[in-house]
C-alpha positions as CSV (number, residue, x, y, z in Angstrom):
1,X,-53.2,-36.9,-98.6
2,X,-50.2,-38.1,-96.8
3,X,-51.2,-36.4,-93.6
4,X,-54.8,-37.0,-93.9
5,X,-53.3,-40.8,-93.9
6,X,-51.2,-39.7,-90.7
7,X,-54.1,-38.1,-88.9
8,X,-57.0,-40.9,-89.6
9,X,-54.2,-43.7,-89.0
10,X,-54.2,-43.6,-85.3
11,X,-58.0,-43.6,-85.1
12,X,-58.4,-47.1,-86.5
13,X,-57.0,-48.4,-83.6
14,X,-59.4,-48.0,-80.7
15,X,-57.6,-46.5,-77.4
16,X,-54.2,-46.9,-79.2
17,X,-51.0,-45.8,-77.4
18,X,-50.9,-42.2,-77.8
19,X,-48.9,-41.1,-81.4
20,X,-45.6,-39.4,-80.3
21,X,-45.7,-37.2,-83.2
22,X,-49.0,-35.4,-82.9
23,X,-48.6,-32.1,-81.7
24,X,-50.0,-28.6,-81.7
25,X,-48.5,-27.8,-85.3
26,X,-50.3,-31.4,-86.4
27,X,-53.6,-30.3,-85.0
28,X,-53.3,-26.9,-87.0
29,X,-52.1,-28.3,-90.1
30,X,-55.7,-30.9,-89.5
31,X,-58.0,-28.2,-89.1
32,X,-56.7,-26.3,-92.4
33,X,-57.1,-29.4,-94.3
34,X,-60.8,-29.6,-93.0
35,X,-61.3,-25.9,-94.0
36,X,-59.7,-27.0,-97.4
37,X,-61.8,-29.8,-97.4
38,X,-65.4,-28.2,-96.9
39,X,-64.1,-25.3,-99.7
40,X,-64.0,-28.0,-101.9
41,X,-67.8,-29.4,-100.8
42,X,-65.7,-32.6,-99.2
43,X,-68.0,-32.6,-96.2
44,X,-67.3,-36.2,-95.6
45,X,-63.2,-36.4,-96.0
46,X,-63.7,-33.4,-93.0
47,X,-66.0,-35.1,-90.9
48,X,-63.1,-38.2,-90.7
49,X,-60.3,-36.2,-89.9
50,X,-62.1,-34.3,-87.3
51,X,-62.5,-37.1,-85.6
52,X,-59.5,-38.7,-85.4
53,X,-58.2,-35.5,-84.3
54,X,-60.3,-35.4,-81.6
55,X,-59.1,-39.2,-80.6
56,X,-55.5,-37.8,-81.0
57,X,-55.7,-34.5,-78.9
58,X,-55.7,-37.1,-75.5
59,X,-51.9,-36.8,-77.1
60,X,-50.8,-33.2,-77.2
61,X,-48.2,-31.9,-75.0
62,X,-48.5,-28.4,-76.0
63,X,-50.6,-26.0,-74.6
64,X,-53.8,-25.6,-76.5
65,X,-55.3,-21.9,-77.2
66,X,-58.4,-21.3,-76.8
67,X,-58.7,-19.9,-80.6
68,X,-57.3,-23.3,-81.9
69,X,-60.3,-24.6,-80.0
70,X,-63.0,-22.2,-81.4
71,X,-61.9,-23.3,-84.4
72,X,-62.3,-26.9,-83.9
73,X,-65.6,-26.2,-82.3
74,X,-67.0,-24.0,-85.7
75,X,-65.6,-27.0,-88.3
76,X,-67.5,-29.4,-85.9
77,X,-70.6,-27.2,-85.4
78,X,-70.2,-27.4,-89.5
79,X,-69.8,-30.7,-90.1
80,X,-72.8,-31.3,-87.9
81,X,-74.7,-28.7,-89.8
82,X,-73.9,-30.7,-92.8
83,X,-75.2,-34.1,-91.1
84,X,-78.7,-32.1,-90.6
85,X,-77.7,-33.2,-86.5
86,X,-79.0,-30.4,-84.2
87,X,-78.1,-31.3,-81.6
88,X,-74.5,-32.1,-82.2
89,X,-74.0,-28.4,-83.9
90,X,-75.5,-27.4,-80.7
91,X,-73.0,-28.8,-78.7
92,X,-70.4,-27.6,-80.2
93,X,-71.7,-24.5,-80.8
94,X,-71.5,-24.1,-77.0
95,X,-67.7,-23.9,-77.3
96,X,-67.6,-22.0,-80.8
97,X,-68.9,-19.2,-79.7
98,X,-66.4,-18.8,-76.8
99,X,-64.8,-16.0,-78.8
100,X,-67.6,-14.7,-81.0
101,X,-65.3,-12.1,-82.8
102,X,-62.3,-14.6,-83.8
103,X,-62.6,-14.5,-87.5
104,X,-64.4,-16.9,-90.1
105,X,-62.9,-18.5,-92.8
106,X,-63.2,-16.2,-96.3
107,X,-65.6,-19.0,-98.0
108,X,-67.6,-18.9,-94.9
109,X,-69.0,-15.6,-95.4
110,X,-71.6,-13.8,-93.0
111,X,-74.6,-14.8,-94.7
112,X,-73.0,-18.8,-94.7
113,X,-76.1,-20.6,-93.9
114,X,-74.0,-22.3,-90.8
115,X,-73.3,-18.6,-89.2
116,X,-77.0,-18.4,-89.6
117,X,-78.1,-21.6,-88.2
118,X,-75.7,-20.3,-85.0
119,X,-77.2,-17.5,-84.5
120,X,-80.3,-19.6,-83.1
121,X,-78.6,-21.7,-80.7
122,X,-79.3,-21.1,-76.8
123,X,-76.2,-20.6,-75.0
124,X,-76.0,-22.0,-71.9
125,X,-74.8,-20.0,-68.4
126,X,-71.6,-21.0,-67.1
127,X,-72.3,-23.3,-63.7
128,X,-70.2,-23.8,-60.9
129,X,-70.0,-27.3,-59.3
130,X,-69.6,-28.3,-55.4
131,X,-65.6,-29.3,-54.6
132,X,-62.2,-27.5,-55.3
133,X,-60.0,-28.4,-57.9
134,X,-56.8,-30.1,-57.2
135,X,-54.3,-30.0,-59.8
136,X,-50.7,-30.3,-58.9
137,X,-48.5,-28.6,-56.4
138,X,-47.5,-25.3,-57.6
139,X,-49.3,-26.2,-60.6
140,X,-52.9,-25.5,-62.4
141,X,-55.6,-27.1,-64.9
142,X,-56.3,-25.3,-67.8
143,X,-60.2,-25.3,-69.2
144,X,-60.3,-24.5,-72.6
145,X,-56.8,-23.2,-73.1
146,X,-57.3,-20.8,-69.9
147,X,-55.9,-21.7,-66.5
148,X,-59.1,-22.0,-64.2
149,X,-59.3,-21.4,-60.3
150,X,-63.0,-22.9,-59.6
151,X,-65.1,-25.3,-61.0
152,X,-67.0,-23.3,-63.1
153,X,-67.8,-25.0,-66.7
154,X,-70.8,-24.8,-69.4
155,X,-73.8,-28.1,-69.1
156,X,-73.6,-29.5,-72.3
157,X,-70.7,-28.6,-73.6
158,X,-67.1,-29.9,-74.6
159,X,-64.0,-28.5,-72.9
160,X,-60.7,-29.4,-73.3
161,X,-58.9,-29.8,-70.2
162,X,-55.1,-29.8,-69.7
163,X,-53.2,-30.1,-66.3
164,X,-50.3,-28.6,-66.2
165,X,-47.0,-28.4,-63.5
166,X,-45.7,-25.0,-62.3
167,X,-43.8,-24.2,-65.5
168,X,-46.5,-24.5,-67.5
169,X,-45.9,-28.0,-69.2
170,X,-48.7,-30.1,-69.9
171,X,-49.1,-33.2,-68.0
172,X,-52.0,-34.7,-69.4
173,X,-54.6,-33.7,-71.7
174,X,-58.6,-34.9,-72.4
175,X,-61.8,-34.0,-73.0
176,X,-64.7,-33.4,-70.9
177,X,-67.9,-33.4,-71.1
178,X,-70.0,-30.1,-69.4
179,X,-69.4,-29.9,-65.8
180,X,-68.2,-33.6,-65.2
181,X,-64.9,-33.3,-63.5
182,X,-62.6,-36.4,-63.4
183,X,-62.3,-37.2,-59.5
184,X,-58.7,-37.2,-59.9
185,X,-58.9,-33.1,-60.1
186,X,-61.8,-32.1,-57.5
187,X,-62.1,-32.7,-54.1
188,X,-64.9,-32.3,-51.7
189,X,-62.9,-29.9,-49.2
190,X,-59.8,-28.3,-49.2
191,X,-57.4,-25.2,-50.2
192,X,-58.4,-23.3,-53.9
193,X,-55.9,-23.5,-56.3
194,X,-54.0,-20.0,-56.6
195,X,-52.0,-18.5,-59.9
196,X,-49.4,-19.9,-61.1
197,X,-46.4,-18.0,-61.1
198,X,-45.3,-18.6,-64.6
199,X,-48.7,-18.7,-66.4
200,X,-49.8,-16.0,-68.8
201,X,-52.7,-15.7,-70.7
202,X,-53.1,-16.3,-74.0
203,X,-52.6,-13.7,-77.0
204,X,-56.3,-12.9,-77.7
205,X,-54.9,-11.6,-81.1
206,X,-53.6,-15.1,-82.3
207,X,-54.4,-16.2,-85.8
208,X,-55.3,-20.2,-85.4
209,X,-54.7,-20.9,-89.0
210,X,-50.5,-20.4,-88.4
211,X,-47.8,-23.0,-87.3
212,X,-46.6,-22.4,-83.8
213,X,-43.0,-22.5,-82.9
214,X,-42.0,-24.7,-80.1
215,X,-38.9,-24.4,-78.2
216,X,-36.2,-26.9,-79.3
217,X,-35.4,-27.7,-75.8
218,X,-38.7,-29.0,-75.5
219,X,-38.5,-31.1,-78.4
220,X,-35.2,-32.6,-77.3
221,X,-36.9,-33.1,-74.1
222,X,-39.7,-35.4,-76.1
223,X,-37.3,-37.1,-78.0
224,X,-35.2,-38.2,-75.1
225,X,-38.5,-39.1,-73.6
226,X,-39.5,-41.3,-76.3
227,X,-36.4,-43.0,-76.4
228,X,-36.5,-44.0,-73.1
229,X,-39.8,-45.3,-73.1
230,X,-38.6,-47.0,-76.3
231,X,-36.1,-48.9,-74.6
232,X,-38.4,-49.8,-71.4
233,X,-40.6,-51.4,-74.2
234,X,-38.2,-53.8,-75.5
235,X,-36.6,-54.4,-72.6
236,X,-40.0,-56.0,-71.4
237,X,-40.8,-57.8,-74.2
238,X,-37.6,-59.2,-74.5
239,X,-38.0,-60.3,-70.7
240,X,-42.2,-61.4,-71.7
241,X,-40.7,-63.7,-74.7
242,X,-38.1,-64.8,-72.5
243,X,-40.7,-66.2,-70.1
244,X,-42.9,-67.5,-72.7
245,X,-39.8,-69.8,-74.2
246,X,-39.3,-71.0,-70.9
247,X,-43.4,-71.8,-70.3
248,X,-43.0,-73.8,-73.6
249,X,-40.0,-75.8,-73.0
250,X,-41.7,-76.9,-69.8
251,X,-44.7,-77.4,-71.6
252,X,-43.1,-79.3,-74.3
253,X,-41.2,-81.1,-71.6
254,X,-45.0,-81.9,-69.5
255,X,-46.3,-83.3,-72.5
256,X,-43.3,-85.7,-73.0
257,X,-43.5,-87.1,-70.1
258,X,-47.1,-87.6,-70.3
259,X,-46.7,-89.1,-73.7
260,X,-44.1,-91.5,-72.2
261,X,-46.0,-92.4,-69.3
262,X,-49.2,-93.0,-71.7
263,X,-46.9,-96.0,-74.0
264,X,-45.8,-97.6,-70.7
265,X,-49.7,-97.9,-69.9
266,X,-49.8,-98.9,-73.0
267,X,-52.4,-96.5,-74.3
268,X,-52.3,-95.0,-78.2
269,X,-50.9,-91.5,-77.9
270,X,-51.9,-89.1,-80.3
271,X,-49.4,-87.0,-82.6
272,X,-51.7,-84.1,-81.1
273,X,-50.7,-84.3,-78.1
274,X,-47.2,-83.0,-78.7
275,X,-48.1,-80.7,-81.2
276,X,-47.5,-77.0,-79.6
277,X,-49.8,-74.2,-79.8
278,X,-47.6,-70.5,-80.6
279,X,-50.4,-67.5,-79.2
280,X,-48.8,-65.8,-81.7
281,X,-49.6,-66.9,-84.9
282,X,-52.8,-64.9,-86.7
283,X,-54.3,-68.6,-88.0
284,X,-54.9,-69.8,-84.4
285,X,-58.5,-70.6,-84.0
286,X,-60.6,-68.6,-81.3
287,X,-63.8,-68.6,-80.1
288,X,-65.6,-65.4,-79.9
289,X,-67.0,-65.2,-76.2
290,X,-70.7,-63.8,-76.1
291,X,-71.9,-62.6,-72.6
292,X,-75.2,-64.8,-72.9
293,X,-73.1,-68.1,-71.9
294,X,-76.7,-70.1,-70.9
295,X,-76.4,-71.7,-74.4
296,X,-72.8,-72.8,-74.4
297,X,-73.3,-74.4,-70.8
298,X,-75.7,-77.0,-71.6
299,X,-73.4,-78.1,-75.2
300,X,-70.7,-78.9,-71.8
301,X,-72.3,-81.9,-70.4
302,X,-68.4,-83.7,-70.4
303,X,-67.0,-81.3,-67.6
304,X,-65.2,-84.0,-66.0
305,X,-63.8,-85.1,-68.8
306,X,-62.8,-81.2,-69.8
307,X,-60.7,-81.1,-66.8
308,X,-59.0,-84.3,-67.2
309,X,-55.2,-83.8,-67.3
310,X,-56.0,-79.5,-67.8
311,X,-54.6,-78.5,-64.0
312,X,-51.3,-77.4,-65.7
313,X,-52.5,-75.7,-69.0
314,X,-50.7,-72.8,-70.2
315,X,-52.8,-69.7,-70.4
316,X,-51.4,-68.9,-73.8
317,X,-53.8,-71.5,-75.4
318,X,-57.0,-69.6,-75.4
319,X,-58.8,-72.4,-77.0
320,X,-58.7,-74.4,-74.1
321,X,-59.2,-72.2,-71.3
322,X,-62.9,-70.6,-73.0
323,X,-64.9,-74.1,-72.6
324,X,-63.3,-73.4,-68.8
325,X,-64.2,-70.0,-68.4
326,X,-68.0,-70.3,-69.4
327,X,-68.5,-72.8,-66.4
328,X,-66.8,-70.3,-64.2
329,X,-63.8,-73.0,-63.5
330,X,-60.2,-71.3,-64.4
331,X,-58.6,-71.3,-61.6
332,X,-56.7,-68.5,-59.2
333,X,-53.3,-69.4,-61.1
334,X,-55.2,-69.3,-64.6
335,X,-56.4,-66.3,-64.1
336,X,-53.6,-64.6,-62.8
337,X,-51.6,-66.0,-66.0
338,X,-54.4,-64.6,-68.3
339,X,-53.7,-60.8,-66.1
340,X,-50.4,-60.9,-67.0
341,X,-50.9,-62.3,-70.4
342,X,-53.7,-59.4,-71.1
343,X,-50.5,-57.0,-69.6
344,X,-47.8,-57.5,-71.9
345,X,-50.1,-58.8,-75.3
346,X,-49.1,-55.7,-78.2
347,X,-51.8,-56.5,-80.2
348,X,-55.9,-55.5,-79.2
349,X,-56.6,-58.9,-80.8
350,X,-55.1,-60.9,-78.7
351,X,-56.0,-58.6,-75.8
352,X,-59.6,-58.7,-76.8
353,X,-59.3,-62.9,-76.6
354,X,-58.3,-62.7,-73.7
355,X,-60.5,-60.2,-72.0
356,X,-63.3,-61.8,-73.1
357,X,-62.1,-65.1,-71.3
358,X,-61.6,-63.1,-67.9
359,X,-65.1,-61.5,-68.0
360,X,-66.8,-64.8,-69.0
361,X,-65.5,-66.5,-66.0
362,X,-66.2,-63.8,-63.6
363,X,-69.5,-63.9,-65.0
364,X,-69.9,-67.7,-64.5
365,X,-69.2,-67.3,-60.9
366,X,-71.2,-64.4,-60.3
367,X,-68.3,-62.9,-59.6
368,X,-69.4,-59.3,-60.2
369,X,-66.5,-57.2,-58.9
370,X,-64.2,-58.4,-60.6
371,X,-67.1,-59.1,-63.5
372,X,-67.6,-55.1,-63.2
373,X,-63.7,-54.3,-63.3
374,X,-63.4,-56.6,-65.8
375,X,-65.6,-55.2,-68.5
376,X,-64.8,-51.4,-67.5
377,X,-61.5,-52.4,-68.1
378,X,-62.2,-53.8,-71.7
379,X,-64.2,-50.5,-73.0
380,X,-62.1,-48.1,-72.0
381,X,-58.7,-50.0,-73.0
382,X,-59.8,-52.4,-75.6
383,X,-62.7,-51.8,-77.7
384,X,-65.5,-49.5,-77.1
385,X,-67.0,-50.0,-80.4
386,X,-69.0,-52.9,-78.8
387,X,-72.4,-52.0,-78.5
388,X,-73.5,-55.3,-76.7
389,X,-71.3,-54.7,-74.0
390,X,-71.5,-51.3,-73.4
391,X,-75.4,-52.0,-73.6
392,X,-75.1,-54.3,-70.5
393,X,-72.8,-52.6,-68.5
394,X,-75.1,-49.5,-69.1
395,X,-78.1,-51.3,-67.6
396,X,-76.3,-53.3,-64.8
397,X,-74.9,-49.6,-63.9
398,X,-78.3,-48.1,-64.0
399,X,-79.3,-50.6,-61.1
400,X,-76.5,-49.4,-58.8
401,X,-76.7,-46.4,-56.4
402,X,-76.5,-42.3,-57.7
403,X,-72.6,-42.4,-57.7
404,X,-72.9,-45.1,-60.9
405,X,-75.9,-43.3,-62.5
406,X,-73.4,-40.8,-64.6
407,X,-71.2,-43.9,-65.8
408,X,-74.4,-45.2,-66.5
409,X,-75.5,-42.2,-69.1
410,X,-71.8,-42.3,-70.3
411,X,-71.8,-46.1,-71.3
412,X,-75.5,-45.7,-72.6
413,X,-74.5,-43.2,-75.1
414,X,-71.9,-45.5,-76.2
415,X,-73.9,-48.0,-76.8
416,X,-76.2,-45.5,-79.0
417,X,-73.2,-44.8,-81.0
418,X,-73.1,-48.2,-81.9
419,X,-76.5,-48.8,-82.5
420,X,-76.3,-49.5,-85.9
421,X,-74.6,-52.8,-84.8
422,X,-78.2,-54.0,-84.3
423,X,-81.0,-54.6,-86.5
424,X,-85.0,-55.5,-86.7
425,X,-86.6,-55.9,-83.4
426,X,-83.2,-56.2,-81.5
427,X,-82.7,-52.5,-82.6
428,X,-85.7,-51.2,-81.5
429,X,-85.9,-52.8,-78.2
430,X,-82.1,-51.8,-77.4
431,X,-82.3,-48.4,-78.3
432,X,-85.7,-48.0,-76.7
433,X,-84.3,-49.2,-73.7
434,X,-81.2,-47.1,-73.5
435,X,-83.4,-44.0,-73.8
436,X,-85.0,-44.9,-70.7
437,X,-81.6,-45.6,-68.9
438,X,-80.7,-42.2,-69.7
439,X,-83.7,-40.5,-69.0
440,X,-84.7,-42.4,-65.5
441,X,-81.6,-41.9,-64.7
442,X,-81.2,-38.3,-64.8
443,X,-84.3,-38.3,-63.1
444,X,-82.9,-40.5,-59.5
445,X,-80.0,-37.8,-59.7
446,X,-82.7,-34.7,-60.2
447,X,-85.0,-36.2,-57.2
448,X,-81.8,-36.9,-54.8
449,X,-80.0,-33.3,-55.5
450,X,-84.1,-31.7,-54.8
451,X,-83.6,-34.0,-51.2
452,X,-80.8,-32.4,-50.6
453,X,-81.7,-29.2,-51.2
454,X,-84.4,-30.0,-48.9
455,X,-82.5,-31.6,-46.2
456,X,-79.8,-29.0,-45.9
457,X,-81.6,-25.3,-47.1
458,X,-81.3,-23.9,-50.6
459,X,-77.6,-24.2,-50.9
460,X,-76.4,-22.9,-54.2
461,X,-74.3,-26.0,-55.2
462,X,-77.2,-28.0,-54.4
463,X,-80.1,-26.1,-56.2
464,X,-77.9,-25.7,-59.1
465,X,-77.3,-29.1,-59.4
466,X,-80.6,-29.9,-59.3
467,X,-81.7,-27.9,-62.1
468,X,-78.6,-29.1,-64.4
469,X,-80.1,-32.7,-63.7
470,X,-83.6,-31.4,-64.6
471,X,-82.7,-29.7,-67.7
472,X,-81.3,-33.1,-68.9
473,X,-84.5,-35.1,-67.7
474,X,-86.6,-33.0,-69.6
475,X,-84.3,-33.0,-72.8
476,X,-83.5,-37.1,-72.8
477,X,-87.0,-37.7,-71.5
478,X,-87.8,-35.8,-74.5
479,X,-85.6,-37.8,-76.9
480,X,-86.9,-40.9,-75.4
481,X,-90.9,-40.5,-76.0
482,X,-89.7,-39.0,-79.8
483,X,-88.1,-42.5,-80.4
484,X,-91.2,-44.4,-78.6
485,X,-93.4,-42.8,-81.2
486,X,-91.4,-43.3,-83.8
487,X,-90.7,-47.2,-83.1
488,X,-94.5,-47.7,-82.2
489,X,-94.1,-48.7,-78.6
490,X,-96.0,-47.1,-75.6
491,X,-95.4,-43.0,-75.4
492,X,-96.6,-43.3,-71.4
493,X,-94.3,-43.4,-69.1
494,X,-92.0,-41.5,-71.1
495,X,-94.8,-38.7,-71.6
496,X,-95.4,-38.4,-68.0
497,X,-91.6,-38.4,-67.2
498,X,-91.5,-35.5,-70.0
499,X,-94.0,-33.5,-68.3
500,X,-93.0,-34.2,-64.8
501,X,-89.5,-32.3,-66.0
502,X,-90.5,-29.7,-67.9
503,X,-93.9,-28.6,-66.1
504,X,-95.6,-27.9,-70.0
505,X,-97.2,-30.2,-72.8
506,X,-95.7,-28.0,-75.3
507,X,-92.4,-29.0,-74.6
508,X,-93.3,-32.7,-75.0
509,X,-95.4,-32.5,-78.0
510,X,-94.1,-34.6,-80.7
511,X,-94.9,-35.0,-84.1
């Protein structure tokens, strides 16, 4: 129990800083307790730490082999199994059966109705994408626990990736999804990537289910590490709360002088006025910010009022800055304060308060740069778990040019996810909708890799791209006419799309 507690724990926090102590011996000791766990017909209790540990391997230092990853793909590919989810145990399957003679579990015996249900899952061919890789100098990316050379990966599939220096130590670590590269690690042009001179290949013999020994320099080296970045911590908080003591002396002092000025007018001066507002106390009253601000805008008919006396507001005080922000009138110095604010807050609360501010006002002004940044910032550092927001970002994406159509699917999917968020007719309509983002948009990126092919001659990057981006028009085309039947709205334009993709009624036939 204790270190289900310590594997789940970091997942409650969305995008939390990554947890210094999960390592590769963490991740093992994880998958045995989800083997333990479906023994014991705890399908559930495995399905949670599974996914936290897939939140926490963003974190791992050590260098991942690819059996540890088999194995995480077959307890996924299980767990789906158990969710009756197809296509999820499809998915993973892809990876699972990497190395098809790694050894099963001894309750998971060959006639295990999962081994089974594997057997019938289409594997997909390995497809190499346009660019060269560009990992480090004198250093290499590692796809699934083996160092690659070219960017060759399997559609519809998970990888774990892990860049790496030229002794081997891991840089950074994440997830990807099929052949989607981070543009941070392939170019358009240049030199392929060559062995590294250190690397060797991993032990095909290994038994995932043992602790691995890691070297004690290395976790000296971590330590030392930790402790520095420990001490860079507090040395800037203690340099943020020295800031904010000196903000509320001069606020306290601002408000003094108004309150003096206000008796020798002769004018009643509230006890409010003096009364100080600490960001830091939980029972602070906030408004939640909703990205549909028509509403709020009409209950501000007193603007000029609003702004009365505000030019010198400290940004700390969130409750007067969101009336501000839905008219689109914080100012440069405002929002600047809010940056720095959003910078240096510890806890995604307050972070959340104030990101909301920020995007409302960048709304209001129809700002949508910084709108854009704004909100990408907020799901991928603050809380994606917001299916409202991903839902509009999704759609304002899809209406941008082919480079945004793939962040487009991405944040669509997201919002999916969250679907449950919603309910009655704003369900339907929302999920309906994001089944034709991700479907028409997979088309615009099928039809402009066919032009291409057209344009420049049957390259192979080309034509192979533009059957990848077929293959997922047909299947989310699919996906989206099964959920038009299903809510009772119109099958079609989704039929025709269906057919357009996959050439067949059969295909598109749904019950």
């Amino acid at each position: 129990m204790t270190l289900l507690l310590a594997l789940v724990a970091p997942a409650l926090a969305q995008d939390a800083p990554c947890d210094a102590s999960f390592d590769i011996n963490r991740f093992i000791e994880g998958m045995n307790l989800v083997d333990a766990s479906f023994e014991a017909f705890d399908a559930e209790n495995a399905k949670v730490v599974l996914k936290s540990m897939y939140t926490d391997m963003a974190c791992l230092e050590d260098r991942v082999h690819p059996r540890h990853l088999v194995r995480y793909a077959r307890q996924r590919a299980m767990s789906a199994f158990f969710d009756q989810d197809e296509l999820e145990m499809g998915y993973w399957a892809q990876l699972a059966g990497v190395d098809p003679d790694m050894p099963w579990p001894a309750s998971v015996t060959p006639d295990h109705p999962v081994r089974d249900q594997l057997t019938f899952v289409l594997m997909e061919d390995p497809l190499t994408v346009d660019g060269v890789l560009t990992p480090p100098k004198g250093g290499g990316i590692l796809l699934d626990g083996t160092l690659l050379l070219e960017p060759t990966t399997t559609p519809d599939a998970p990888h774990f990736v892990q860049v790496v220096d030229k002794n081997v130590t891991v840089l950074s670590s994440r997830w990807q999804d099929g052949v989607v590269f981070p543009s941070a690690l392939l170019a358009k042009v240049g030199e392929p990537p060559t062995a590294i001179r250190n690397y060797t290949p991993p032990d095909p013999n290994l038994d995932p289910t043992q602790t691995v020994t890691i070297d004690a320099a290395e976790l000296a080296r971590r330590q030392a590490s930790r402790e520095e970045a420990e001490e860079q911590l507090a040395a800037a908080r203690e340099r943020a709360e020295a800031a904010l003591e000196k903000e509320r002396e001069r606020s306290a002092k601002r408000e003094a002088r108004e309150a003096r000025r206000a008796k020798r007018r002769g004018e009643e001066v509230s006890d409010d006025a003096v009364v100080e507002v600490d960001p830091n106390k939980e029972d602070v009253q906030t408004e939640w910010l909703e990205l549909d601000f028509d509403g709020d805008k009409e209950r501000l008919s007193e603007l000029d009022s609003l702004e009365k006396g505000t030019a010198e507001v400290a940004c700390e005080d969130i409750r007067r800055l969101e009336p501000r922000a839905l008219i689109g009138r914080l100012t440069d110095q405002q929002i600047l304060c809010l940056e720095l604010l959003l910078r240096r807050a510890e806890r995604l609360t307050e972070k959340n308060k104030v990101s909301r501010v920020l995007m409302a006002d960048a709304w209001s002004k129809k700002d949508l740069d910084r709108w854009e940044a704004a909100v990408r910032r907020h799901l991928d550092e603050i809380d994606r778990s917001d299916a409202d927001l991903a839902y509009i970002y999704a759609r304002f994406l899809a209406q941008r040019t082919e480079e945004h159509i793939p962040d487009a699917i991405r944040w669509s999917n997201v919002a999916l996810t969250n679907a449950h968020q919603w309910v009655g007719d704003t369900h339907v309509d929302r999920v309906y909708a994001l089944h034709r983002i991700n479907a028409v948009a997979a088309q615009r990126l099928w039809l402009a890799a066919e032009e291409d092919v057209l344009d420049r001659g049957k390259g192979q990057g080309d034509l192979t791209r533009a059957n990848f981006w077929r293959n997922q028009t047909k299947s989310l085309s699919r996906e989206w006419l099964a959920f038009a039947v299903a809510a009772g709205k119109d099958p079609a334009a989704s039929l025709d799309l269906c057919m357009s993709a996959a050439g067949t009624t059969g295909y598109c036939e749904v019950q």
